[in-house]
DRENTI-153117 format. One record per residue (C-alpha): residue number from 1; z, y, x. Coordinates in steps of 0.1 Angstrom, whole numbers. Layout:
BEGIN
+-----+-------+-------+-------+
! seq !    up ! north !  east !
+-----+-------+-------+-------+
! NUM !     Z !     Y !     X !
...
+-----+-------+-------+-------+
//
This chain:
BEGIN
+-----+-------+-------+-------+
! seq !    up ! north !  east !
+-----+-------+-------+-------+
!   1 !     0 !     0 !     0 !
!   2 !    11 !    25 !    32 !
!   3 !   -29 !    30 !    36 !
!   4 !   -34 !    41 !     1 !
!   5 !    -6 !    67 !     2 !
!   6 !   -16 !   103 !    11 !
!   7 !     0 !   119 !    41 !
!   8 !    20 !   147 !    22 !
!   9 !    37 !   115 !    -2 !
!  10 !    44 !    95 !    32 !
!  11 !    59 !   127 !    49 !
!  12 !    82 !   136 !    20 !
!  13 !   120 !   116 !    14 !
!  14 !   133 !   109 !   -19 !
!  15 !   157 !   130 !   -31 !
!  16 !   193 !   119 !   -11 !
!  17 !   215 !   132 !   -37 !
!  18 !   195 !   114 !   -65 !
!  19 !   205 !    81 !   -42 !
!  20 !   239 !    96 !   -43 !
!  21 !   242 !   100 !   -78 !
!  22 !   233 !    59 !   -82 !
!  23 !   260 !    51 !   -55 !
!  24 !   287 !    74 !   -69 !
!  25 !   274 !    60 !  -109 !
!  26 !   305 !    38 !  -112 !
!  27 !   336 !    55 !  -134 !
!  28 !   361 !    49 !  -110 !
!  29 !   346 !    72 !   -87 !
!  30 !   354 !   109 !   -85 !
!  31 !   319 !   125 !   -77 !
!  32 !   312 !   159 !   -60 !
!  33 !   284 !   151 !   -54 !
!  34 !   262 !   168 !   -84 !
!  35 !   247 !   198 !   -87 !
!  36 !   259 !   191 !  -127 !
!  37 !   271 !   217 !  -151 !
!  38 !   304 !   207 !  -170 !
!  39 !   293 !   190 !  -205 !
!  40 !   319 !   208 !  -226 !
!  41 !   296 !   239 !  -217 !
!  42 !   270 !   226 !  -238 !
!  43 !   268 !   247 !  -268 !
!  44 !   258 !   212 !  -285 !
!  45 !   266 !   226 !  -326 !
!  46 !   245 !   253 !  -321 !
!  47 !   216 !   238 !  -305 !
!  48 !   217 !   216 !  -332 !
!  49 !   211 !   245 !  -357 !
!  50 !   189 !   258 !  -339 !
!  51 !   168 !   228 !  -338 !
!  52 !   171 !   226 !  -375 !
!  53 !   159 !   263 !  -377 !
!  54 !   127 !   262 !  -354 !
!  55 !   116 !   225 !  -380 !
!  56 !   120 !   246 !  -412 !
!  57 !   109 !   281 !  -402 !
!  58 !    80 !   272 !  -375 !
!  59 !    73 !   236 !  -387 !
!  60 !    38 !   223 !  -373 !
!  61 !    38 !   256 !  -347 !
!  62 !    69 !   239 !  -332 !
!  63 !    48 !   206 !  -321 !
!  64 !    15 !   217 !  -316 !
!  65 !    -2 !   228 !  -278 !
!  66 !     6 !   259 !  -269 !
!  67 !    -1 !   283 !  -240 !
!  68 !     6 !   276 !  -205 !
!  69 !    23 !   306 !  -195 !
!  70 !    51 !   299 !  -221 !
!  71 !    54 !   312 !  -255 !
!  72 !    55 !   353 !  -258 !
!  73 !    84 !   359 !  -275 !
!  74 !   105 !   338 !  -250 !
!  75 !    85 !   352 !  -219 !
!  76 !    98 !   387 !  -231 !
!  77 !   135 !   378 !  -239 !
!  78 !   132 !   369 !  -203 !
!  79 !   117 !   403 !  -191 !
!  80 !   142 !   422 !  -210 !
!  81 !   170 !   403 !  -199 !
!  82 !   165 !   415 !  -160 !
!  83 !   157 !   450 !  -170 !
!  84 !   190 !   447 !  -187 !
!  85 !   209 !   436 !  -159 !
!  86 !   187 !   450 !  -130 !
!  87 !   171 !   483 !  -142 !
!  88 !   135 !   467 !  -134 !
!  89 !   107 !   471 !  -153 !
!  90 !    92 !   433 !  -163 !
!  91 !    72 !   424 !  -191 !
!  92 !    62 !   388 !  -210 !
!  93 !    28 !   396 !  -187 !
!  94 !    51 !   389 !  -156 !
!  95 !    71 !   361 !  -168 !
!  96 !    57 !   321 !  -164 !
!  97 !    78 !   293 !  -183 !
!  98 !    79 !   262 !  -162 !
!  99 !    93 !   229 !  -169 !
! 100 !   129 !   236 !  -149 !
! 101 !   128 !   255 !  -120 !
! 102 !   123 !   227 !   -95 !
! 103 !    87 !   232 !  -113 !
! 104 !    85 !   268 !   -97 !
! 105 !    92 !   251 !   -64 !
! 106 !    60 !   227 !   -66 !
! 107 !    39 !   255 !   -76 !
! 108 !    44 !   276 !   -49 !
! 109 !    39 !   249 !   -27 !
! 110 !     5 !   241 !   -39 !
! 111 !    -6 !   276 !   -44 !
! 112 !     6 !   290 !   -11 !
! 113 !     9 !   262 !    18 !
! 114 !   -16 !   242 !    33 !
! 115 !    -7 !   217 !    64 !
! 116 !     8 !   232 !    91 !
! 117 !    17 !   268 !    76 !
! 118 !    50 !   287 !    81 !
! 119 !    74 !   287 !    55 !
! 120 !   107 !   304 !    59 !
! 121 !   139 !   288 !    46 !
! 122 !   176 !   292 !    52 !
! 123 !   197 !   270 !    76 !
! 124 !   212 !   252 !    53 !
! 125 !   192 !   254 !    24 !
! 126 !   183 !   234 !   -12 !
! 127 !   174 !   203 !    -3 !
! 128 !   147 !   198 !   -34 !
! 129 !   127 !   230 !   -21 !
! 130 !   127 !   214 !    15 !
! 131 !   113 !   179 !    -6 !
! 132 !    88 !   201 !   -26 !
! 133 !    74 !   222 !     2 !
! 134 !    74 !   187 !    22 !
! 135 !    43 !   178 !    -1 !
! 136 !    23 !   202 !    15 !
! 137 !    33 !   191 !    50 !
! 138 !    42 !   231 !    58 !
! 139 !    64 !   239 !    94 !
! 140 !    97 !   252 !    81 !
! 141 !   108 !   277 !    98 !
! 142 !   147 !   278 !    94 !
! 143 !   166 !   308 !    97 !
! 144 !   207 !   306 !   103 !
! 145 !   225 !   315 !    71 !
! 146 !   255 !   334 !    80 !
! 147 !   292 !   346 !    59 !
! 148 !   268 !   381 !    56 !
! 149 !   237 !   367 !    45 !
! 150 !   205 !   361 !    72 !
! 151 !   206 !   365 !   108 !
! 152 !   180 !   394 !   107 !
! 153 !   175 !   387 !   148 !
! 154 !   162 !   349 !   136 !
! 155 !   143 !   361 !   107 !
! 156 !   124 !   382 !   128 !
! 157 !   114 !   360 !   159 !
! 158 !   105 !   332 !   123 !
! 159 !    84 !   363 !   108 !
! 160 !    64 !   366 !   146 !
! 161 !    58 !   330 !   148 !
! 162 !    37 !   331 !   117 !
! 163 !    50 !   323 !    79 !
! 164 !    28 !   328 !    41 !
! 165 !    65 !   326 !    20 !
! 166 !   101 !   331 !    25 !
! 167 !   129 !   311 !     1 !
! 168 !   158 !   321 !     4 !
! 169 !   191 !   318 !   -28 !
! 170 !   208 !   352 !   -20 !
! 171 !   238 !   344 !   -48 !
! 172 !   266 !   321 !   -45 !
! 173 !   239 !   294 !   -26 !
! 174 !   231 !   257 !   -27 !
! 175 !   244 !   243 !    -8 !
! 176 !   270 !   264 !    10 !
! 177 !   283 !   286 !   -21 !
! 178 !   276 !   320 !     3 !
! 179 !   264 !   351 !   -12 !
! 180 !   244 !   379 !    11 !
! 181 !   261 !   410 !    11 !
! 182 !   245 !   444 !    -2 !
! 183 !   241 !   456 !    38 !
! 184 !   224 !   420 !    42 !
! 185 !   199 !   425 !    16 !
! 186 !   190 !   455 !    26 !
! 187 !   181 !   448 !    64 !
! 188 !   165 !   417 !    52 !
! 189 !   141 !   438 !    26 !
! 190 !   136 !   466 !    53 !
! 191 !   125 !   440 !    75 !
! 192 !   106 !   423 !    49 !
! 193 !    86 !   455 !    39 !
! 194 !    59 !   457 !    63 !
! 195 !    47 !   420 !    64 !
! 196 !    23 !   402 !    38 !
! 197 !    48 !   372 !    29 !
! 198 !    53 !   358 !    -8 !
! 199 !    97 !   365 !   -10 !
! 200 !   111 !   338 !   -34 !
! 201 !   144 !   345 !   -42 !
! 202 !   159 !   312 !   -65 !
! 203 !   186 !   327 !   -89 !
! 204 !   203 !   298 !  -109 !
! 205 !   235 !   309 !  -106 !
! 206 !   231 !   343 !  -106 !
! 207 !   246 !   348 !  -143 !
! 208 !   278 !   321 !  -129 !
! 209 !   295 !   347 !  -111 !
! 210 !   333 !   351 !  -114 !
! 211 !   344 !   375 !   -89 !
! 212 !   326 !   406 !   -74 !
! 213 !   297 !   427 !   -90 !
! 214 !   261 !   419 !   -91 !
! 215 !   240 !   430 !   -58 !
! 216 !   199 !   441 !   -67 !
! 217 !   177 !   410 !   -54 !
! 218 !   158 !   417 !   -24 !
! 219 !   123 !   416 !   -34 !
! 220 !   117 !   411 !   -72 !
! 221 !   100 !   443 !   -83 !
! 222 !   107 !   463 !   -48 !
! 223 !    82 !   444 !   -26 !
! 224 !    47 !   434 !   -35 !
! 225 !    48 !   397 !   -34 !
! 226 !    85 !   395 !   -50 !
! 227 !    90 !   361 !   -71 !
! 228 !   122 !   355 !   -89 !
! 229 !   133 !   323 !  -101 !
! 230 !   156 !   319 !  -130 !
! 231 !   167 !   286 !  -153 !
! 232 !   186 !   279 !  -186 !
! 233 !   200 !   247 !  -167 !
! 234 !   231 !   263 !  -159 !
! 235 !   233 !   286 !  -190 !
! 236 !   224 !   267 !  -219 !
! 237 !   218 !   230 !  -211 !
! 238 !   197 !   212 !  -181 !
! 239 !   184 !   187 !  -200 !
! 240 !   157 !   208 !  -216 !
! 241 !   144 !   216 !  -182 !
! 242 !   134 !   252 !  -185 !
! 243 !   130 !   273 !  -163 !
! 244 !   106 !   306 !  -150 !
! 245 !    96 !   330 !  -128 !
! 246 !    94 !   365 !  -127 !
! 247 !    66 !   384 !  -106 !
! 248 !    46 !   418 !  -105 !
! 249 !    21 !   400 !   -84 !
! 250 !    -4 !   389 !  -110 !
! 251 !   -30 !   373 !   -89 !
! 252 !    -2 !   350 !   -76 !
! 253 !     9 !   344 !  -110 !
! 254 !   -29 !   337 !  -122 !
! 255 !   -32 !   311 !   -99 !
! 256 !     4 !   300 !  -104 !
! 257 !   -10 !   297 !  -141 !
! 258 !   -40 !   276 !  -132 !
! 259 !   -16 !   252 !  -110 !
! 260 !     7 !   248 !  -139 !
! 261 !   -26 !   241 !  -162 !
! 262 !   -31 !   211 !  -139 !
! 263 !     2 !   196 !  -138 !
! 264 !    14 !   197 !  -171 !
! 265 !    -4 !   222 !  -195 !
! 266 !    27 !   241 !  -205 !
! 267 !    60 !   235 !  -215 !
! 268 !    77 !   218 !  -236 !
! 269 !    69 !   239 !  -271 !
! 270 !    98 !   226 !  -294 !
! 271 !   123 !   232 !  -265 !
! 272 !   111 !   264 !  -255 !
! 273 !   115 !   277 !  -295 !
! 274 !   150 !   257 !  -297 !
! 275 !   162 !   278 !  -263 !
! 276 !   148 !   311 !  -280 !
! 277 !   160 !   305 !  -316 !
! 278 !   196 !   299 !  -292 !
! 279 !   192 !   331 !  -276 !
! 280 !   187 !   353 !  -304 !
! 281 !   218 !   342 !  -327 !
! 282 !   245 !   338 !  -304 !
! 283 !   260 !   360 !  -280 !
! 284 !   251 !   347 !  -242 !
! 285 !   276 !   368 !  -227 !
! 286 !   299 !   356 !  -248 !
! 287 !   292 !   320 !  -244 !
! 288 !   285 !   328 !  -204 !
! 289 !   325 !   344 !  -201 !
! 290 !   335 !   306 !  -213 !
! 291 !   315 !   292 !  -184 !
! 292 !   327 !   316 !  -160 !
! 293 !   360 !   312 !  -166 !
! 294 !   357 !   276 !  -167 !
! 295 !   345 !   279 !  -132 !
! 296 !   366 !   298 !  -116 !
! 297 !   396 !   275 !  -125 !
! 298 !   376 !   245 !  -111 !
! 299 !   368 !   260 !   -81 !
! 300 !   402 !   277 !   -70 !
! 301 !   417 !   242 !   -82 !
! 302 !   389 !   226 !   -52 !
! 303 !   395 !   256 !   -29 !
! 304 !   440 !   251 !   -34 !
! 305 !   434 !   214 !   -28 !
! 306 !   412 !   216 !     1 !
! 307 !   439 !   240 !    16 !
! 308 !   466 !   214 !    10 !
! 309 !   452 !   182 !    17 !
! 310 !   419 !   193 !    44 !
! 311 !   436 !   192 !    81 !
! 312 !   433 !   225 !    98 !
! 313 !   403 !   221 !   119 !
! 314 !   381 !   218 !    90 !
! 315 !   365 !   252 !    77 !
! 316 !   351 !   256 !    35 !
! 317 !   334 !   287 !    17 !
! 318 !   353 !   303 !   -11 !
! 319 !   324 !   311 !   -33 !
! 320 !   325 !   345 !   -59 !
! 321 !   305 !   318 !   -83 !
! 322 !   283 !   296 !   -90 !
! 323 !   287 !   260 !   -85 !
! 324 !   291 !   245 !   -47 !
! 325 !   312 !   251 !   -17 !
! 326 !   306 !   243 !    18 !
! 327 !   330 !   224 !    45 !
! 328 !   326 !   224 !    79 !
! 329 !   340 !   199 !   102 !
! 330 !   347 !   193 !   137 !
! 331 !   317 !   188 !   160 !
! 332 !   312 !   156 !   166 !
! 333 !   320 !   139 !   132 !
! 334 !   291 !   132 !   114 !
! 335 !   291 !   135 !    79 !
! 336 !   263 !   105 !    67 !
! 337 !   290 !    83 !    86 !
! 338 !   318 !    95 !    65 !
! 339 !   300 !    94 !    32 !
! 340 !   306 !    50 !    30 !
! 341 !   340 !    54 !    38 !
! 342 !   347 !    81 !    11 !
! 343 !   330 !    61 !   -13 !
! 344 !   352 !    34 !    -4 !
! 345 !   381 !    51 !   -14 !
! 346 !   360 !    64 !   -47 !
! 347 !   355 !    95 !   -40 !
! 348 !   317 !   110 !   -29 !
! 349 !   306 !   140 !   -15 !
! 350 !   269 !   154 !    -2 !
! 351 !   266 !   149 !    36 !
! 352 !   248 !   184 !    52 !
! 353 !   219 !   165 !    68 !
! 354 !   195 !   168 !    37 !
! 355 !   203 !   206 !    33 !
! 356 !   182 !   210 !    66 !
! 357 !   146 !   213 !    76 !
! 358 !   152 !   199 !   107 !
! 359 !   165 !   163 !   113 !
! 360 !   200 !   161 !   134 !
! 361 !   232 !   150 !   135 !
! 362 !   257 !   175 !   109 !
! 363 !   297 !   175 !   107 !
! 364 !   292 !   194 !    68 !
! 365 !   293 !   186 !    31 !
! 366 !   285 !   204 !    -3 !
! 367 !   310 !   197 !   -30 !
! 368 !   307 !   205 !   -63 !
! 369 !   337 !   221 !   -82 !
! 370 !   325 !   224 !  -119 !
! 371 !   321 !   184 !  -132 !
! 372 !   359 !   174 !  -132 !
! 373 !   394 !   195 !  -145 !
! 374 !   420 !   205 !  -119 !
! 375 !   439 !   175 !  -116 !
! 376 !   408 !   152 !  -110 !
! 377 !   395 !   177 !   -81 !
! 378 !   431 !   175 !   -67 !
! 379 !   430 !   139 !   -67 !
! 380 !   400 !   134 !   -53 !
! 381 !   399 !   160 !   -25 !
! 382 !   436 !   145 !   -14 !
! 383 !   418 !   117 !    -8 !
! 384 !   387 !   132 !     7 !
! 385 !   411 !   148 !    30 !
! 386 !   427 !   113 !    40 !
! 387 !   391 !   102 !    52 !
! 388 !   385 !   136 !    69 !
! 389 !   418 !   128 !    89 !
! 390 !   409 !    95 !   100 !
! 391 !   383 !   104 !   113 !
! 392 !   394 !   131 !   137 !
+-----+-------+-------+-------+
//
């Protein structure tokens, strides 16, 4: 079969957390491994009247074809939501529907990278972008990811050795919960300025945040190839799989458009009128104060127990929101040979190895915070810490 496969399929690991997600399946186990929003989010009674709404009032609209770009009224709920919030000046014309926002991700790869072009990411960054962009058999160009934001020296000497896009996840980021500061940002989008890049910035979480203020993105409307990325996984429900992007560059969204048109047509129709009959009558920062809330507890309850139970040495991110924090342990101590002997005492984690461009040898994790109440993080991160110990 190995003969039949293309290069960019060959080239291009499954998904590590996915195998993770199998291996830490088993109820006895206390997983932080999962990017997963906590169920009891779900506004599951009124997405079911929603549902009932969009079958009696849209009837055979609701399950027919639609249009690939998404359908309008959605596409401008979207636009006026980040005026709202950002003071910019979107429309429905600059707004794509996409089928989550790990669609966004395969897009861009096929729109912008051909073998062997540069693409900028953060050191560590998502591991799905680096298995998306992988496809297209790209050089990564990885840039260290500091308490600030970017090292602007590293971005530069990455910008001079040649790169068509830039990803970065400037709030509360997967996987080391990090959020660039206002002075970051705008280095980074004075640096950025002068050079003819595509800058993704992936915002999931961006509406997650419990402490702090909002910061203005770094590209979005203020350079000429800004793309945002947004999703109702982590505000409504993932299982939808909606997500979008947000771009003043219409000839990149026109042949984003055309990309989508091959892979899938459009959306999901009935989903996308279920989210938008959802939107308009409940209050979303009502039901996002729950969430936030929610969060916060989770994660000063991972944050307290790390403090107790983690030995000294070891070093963790105290995110402002979002979902993930970040450990770092001793040099030396490699994380993919902890990961079986933290399962063993039923407890799982994400090793930092897959969170890199670059294959090496990493002594970090990602844990996620908002899947289990206080007492089950405690729990598990005491005994997370007993492994950590044994190992020193």
């Amino acid at each position: 079969m190995d003969e039949l496969l293309s290069d960019g399929i060959t080239n291009t690991p499954p998904s590590f957390v996915r195998a993770i997600l199998k291996a830490a399946s088993d109820p006895a186990i206390t997983s932080f491994a999962g990017g997963l929003p906590n169920p009891i989010s779900f506004p599951q009674e009124k997405l079911m009247e929603s549902m009932q709404r969009v079958v009696a009032e849209r009837g055979p609209e609701a399950f027919q074809y639609s249009m690939t770009a998404g359908i309008p009224e959605l596409r401008e709920w979207i636009a006026e939501r980040y005026n709202h919030r950002f003071g910019t000046d979107y429309t429905a014309d600059d707004v794509l529907v996409t089928t989550g926002s790990q669609q966004v991700l395969d897009l861009l790869g096929k729109v912008l990278l051909d073998k062997g072009d540069g693409v900028i990411v953060e050191k560590p960054t998502y591991l799905a972008a680096i298995q998306a962009f992988a496809l297209q058999q790209p050089v990564f160009r990885e840039v260290e990811l500091t308490e600030e934001g970017l090292n602007t020296d590293e971005l530069t000497a990455a910008l001079e050795a040649g790169a068509k896009m830039i990803y970065l996840i400037p709030n509360f980021q997967n996987p080391t919960g990090l959020t660039y500061t206002a002075e970051n940002r705008a280095k980074v989008r004075e640096i950025l300025a002068d050079r003819n890049i595509v800058v993704v910035e992936d915002d999931p979480y961006g509406e997650l945040r419990f402490e702090g203020e909002s910061l203005p993105y770094i590209g979005a409307t203020a350079l000429p190839h800004g793309v945002v990325m947004g999703s109702f996984s982590k505000t409504v429900t993932p299982g939808f799989r909606m997500g979008y992007l947000l771009t003043k560059d219409h000839e990149l969204l026109r042949r984003l458009n055309t990309a989508k048109e091959a892979a899938d047509l459009h959306t999901n129709v009935f989903s996308q009128f279920v989210v938008l009959d959802y939107l308009r009558h409940n209050d979303l920062d009502e039901h996002l104060v729950k969430i936030r809330d929610l969060y916060r507890d989770q994660a000063q309850a991972m944050t307290d127990a790390m403090a107790e139970f983690f030995p000294a040495e070891v070093a963790f991110t105290k995110p402002q929101g979002g979902m993930f924090l970040w450990a770092t342990l001793p040099a030396g101590i490699n994380t993919m040979d902890l990961f079986p002997k933290a399962l063993a005492r039923c407890v799982a984690f994400v090793p930092g190895e897959p969170f890199y461009a670059e294959p090496g040898s990493y002594s970090t994790m990602r844990l996620n915070f908002t899947n289990a109440d206080a007492d089950t993080i405690r729990d598990g991160i005491r005994r997370l810490g007993e492994v950590i110990a044994e190992a020193l």
